[in-house]
N, C-alpha and C positions, 0 to 999 in steps of 0.2 A: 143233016146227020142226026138220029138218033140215040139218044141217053139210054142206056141199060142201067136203070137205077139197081138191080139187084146186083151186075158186078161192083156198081160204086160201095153198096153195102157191104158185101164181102170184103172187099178192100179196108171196108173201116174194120170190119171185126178181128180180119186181122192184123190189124197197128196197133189193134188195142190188146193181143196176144202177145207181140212182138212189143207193144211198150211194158208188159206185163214181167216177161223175161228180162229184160233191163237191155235192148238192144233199141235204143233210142234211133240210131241212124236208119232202121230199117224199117221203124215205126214213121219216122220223118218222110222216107221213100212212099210208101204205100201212100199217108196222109195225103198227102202232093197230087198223086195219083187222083185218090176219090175225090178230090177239090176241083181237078179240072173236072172231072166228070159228070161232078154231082153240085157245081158252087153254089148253087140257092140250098145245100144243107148246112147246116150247123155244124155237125160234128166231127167235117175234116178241120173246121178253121179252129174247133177247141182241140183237139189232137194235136196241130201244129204249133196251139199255141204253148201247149205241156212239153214241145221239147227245143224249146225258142228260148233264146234272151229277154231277159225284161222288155226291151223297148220295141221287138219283133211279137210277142205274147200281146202287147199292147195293140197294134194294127189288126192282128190275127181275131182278135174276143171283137173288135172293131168291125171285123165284117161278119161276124158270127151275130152279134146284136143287129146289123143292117138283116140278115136272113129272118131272124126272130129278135125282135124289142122286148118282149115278153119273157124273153130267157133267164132264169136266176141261175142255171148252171152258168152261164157267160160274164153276168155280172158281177156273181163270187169269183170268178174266175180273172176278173178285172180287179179288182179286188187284189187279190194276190198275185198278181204280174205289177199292180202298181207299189205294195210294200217291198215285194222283191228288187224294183229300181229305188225306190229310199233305199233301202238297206246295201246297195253295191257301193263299195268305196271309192270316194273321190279321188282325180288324181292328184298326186303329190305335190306341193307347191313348194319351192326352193326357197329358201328364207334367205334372203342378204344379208350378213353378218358385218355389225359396222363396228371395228376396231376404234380405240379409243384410246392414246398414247396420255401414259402417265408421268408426268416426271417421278424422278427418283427424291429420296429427301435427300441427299448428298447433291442433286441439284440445287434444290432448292436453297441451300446454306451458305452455299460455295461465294466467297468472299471476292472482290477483283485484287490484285498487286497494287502493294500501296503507289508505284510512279504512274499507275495508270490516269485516263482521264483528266483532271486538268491541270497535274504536275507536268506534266512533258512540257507543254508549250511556256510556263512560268519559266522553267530549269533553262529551255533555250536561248530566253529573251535575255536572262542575266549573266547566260554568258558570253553574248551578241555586247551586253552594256558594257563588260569588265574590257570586251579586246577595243572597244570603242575609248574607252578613258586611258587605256596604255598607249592605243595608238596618239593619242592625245597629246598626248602628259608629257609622254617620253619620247619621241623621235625629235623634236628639236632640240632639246637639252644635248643627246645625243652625239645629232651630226655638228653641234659647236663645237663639241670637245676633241673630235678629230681634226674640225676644219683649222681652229687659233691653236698658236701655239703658249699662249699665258694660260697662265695659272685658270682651272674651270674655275670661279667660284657657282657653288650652287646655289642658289638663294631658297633657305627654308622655306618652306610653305607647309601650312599645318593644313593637311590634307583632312579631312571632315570626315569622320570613318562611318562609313555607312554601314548600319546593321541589320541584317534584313532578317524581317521578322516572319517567318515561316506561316502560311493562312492554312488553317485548320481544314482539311477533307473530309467534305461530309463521307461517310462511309454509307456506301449503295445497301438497301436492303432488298433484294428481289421481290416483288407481287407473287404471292402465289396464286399460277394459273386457277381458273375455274376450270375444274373437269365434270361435263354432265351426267350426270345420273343416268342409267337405263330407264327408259319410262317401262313401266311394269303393262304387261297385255294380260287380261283379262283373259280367263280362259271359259269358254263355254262347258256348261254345265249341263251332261246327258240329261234330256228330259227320259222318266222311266214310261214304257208305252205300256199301259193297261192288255192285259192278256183276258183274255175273255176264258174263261172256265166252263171244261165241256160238261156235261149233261146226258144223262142215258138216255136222254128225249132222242127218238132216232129222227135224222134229219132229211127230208125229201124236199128235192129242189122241182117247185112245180112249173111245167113249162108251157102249158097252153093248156087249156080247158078242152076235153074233148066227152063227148058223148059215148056211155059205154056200150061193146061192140057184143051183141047178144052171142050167144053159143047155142049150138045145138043139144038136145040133151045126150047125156052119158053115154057110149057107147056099151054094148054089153060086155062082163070082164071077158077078155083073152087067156088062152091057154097059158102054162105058168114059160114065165119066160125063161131066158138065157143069164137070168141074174147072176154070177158068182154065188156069191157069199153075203150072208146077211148080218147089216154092219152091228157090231157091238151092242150087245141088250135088248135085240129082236128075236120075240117068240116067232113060233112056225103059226103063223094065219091072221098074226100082228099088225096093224095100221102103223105104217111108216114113211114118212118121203124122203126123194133125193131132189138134189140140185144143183144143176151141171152150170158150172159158171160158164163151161166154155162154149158150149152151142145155147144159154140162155133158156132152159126149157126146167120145169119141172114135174119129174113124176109120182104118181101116188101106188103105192104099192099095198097089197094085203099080203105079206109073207113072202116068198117068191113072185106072187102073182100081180103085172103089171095092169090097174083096174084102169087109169086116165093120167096124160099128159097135159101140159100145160107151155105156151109159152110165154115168157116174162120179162120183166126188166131188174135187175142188180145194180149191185153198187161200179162206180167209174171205177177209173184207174187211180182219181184223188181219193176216194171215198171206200174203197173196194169192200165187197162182204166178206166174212172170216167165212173159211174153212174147217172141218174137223165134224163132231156129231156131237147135238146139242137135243134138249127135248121143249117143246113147249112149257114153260112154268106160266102164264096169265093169259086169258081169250076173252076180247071184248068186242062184242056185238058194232062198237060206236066209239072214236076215242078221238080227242084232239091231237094237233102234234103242230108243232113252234119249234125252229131253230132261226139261226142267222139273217134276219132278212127275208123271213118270213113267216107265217099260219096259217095252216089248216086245218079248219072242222069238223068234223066229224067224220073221220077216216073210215070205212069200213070193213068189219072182217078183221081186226085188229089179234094177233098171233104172237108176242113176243116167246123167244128162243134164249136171248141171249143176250145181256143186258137190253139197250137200244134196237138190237134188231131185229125185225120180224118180219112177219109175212103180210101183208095185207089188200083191201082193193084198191082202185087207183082210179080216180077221177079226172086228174089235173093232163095229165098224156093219154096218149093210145098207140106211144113209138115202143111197142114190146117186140124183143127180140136186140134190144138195143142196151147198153147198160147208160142208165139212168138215175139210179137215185144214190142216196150216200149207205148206202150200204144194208138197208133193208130189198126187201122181194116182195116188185110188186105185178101183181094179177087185173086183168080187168075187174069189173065189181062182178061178173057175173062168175066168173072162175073162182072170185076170191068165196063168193058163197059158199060152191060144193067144197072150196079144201077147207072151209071151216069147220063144217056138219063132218066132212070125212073125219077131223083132228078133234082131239083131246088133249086136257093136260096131260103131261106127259109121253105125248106123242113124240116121236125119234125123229129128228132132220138132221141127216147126213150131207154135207154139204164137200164138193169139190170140184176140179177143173177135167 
C-alpha cells in the first residue's frame, strides 16, 4: 500500500490551523491521521504532543527524536513536557492525626478519702480484736450468774486499758503523667527556579543541515493583480510584501502589481509570527543568532521588522512550506537574496492568516 505523502501534509497543515483556533480535539484527530500515514515524520508526533498530557507529550517528542535525533524543535519540546510534569501536583496524602489526652489539673490535685487505703483493713482487725475480748471476758462471768443461785461475786480485775495509737497516713501525692510533645516537621522550602530572560535575538530551531534548493531566475512582472487594497502607507508603485501565514507563502508586490512569490517556513504554534503591518527598520548582509540550546552563524540576508523578527535565509532545513522556526520567516538562501535587493529600510510587511 502506498503513502501519499502530500495528503499526510495537508493533514498536518491543518491541525496546525485547527490548533491555531483553539480546537484542540480536532487538531488531535487530524494529528493521529498524519501519524499513521506519514510516522517516519516528525511533525504529527510534535502536534500530538502540544495537545497531550505531560506524560503522553513525553512518548510523543520520544518518537519524534527516534524520526530525527537532530531535532531542537523536539528537544525544546521535551524540555517543556518535562517542566510541565514537575509542575503537576502531587496527590494528596492524608495525615494521621494522633490525639493526645491531657489530664485536667483538678486531676491532677485530687486528694483520696481519708479511710481509704490502709485504714480500712487496720479499722476491721480492731474490731474483729474488741468482739474477741468480750466474747472472752464476759460469757462465763455471765452464764454463772444465771446458772447459782448465791450471791455473783465479781472479782475485780484491773483490766489494762489499751490505747491505741492511731499510725499516721502517708497522704498520696499523684505523678504527674508525662505528656509528649508534638515533634515539629520541618517544612520544605520552595527552591525559587531561575527564569531565563528573553531577548529580541529571534530564535530558530535548526533541524537538519540541508543544501540550498537553487531557483530559477525571476519571472517577468504580471499584469497588475486582483489585490484589494493597499495596506496602510503604500504609495501606488511602492515596494511592499505580504505574508500568508496560512498557505506559508510570500509575496513581493510593486503597488498593486504582483512581481514574485515565495514559499516559506514561519513560526509554530509555540512560537507563532505576529501579525498586523510592520516596516523593515535594520538589513544585514551576515548576522549571527543564538537562543536556547543553540548558535547560528552567519545567517544570511538578515531583515528584521519587528523587534526579534525577520526575514531571512535558511540553511539549517529545506522543509518550507511547513512552519518551522519561532517566529521569524525563513526563505531559502537563494530567495532570501532577491527579497533582500527587492527591500529597503523601511519597506512595508503586512503580515496575516
Amino acid at each position: 500500500m502506498s503513502i501519499n505523502p502530500n495528503s499526510a501534509q495537508q493533514l498536518i497543515r491543518n491541525a496546525y490551523i485547527a490548533l491555531k483556533n483553539g480546537e484542540k480535539r480536532e487538531a488531535r484527530r487530524l494529528a493521529e491521521q498524519a501519524a499513521a500515514l506519514a510516522p517516519e515524520s516528525e511533525e504529527p508526533w510534535l502536534l500530538l504532543a502540544a495537545v497531550a498530557s505531560p506524560e503522553a507529550s513525553i512518548e510523543y517528542l520520544n518518537n519524534a527524536l527516534e524520526v530525527n535525533p537532530q531535532s531542537q524543535q523536539a528537544r525544546q519540546g521535551m524540555h517543556w513536557a518535562i517542566k510541565r510534569l514537575r509542575e503537576k501536583p502531587l496527590p494528596r496524602r492524608v495525615r494521621r492525626r494522633i490525639i493526645v489526652h491531657q489530664p485536667s489539673a483538678k486531676a491532677l490535685t485530687k486528694t483520696r478519702p481519708l479511710l481509704a487505703g490502709p485504714l480500712i483493713p487496720i479499722f476491721v482487725l480492731g474490731l474483729l480484736l474488741a468482739l474477741f475480748l468480750f466474747t472472752w471476758y464476759g460469757t462465763p462471768t455471765i452464764s454463772r450468774a444465771f446458772s447459782s443461785r448465791e450471791p455473783l461475786q465479781i472479782a475485780q480485775v484491773d483490766l489494762v486499758k489499751i490505747t491505741r495509737t492511731p499510725t499516721a497516713t502517708p497522704t498520696f501525692t499523684p505523678t504527674p503523667t508525662f505528656t509528649p510533645t508534638p515533634t515539629f516537621t520541618p517544612t520544605s522550602t520552595p527552591t525559587e527556579t531561575p527564569t531565563s530572560t528573553p531577548t529580541n535575538t529571534p530564535t530558530e530551531i535548526p533541524t537538519a543541515t540541508a543544501t540550498p534548493v537553487p531557483t530559477d531566475p525571476p519571472p517577468p512582472p504580471p499584469a497588475e493583480s486582483a489585490f484589494p487594497d493597499l495596506p496602510a502607507g503604500v504609495g501606488k508603485g511602492e515596494n511592499w510584501i505580504e505574508i500568508n501565514l496560512s498557505s506559508q507563502t510570500v509575496n513581493a508586490f510593486q503597488g498593486k502589481n504582483l512581481i514574485r512569490s515565495f514559499v516559506v517556513s514561519t513560526g509554530t504554534w509555540i512560537t507563532p509570527t505576529v501579525t498586523g503591518t510592520y516596516r523593515i527598520y535594520v538589513k544585514y548582509p551576515y548576522a549571527d543568532m543564538a537562543g536556547p540550546g543553540y548558535y547560528l552563524p552567519d545567517v544570511p540576508n538578515v531583515m528584521y521588522f519587528y523587534k526579534g523578527y525577520g526575514l531571512h535565509g535558511t540553511y539549517w532545513h529545506n522543509n518550507f512550506g511547513t512552519p518551522m522556526s519561532h517566529g521569524c520567516i525563513n526563505f531559502n538562501i537563494a530567495d532570501s537574496a532577491w527579497i533582500y535587493d527587492f527591500s529597503s529600510v523601511g519597506t512595508v510587511v503586512y503580515i496575516h492568516y
